[in-house]
N, C-alpha and C positions, 0 to 999 in steps of 0.2 A: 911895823904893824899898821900906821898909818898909810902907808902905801898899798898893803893891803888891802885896804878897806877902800882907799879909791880905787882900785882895780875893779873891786866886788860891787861898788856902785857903779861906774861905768857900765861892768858888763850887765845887773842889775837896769839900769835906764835903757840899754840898747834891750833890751827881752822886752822891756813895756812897750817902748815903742813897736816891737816886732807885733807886738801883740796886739795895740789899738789897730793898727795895719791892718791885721790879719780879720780883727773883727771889723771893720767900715769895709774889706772888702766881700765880707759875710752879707754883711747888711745891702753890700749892692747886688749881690749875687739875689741874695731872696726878694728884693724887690724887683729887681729882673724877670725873676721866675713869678712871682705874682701877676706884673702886669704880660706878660709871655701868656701863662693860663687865662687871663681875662680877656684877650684878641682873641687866643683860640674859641673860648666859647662866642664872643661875637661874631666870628663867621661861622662856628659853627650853627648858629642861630639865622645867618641871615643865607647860608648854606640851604637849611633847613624851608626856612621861607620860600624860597626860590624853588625848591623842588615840589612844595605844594600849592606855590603859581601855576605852574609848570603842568603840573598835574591837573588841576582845574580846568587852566585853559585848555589840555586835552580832551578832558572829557566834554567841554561843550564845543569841540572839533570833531569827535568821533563818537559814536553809537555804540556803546560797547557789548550792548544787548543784544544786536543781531549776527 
């Protein structure tokens, strides 16, 4: 019986650790994708920017009126 039950803990310790594992590589996976989406919007911003530079400096290039 007693062998039993170290068995049952053994494989019991090996699943926790499977587990912590499993969630620290959760938490880098979502902190990846956070700062993943916070790049996209900074270029999406400076993307953004840049095309109504862009645009500006055109219009006082060309006359779009005539």
């Amino acid at each position: 019986m007693e062998e039993l039950i170290g068995i049952l803990e053994g494989w019991l310790n090996r699943l926790v650790e499977s587990v912590e594992t499993l969630d620290q590589k959760i938490t880098d996976v979502t902190k990846l994708t956070a700062e993943g989406f916070a790049e996209a919007d900074l270029v999406r911003t400076i993307g953004t920017e840049a095309i109504t530079a862009a645009d500006r400096q055109l219009e006082g290039m060309v006359d779009f009126d005539e």
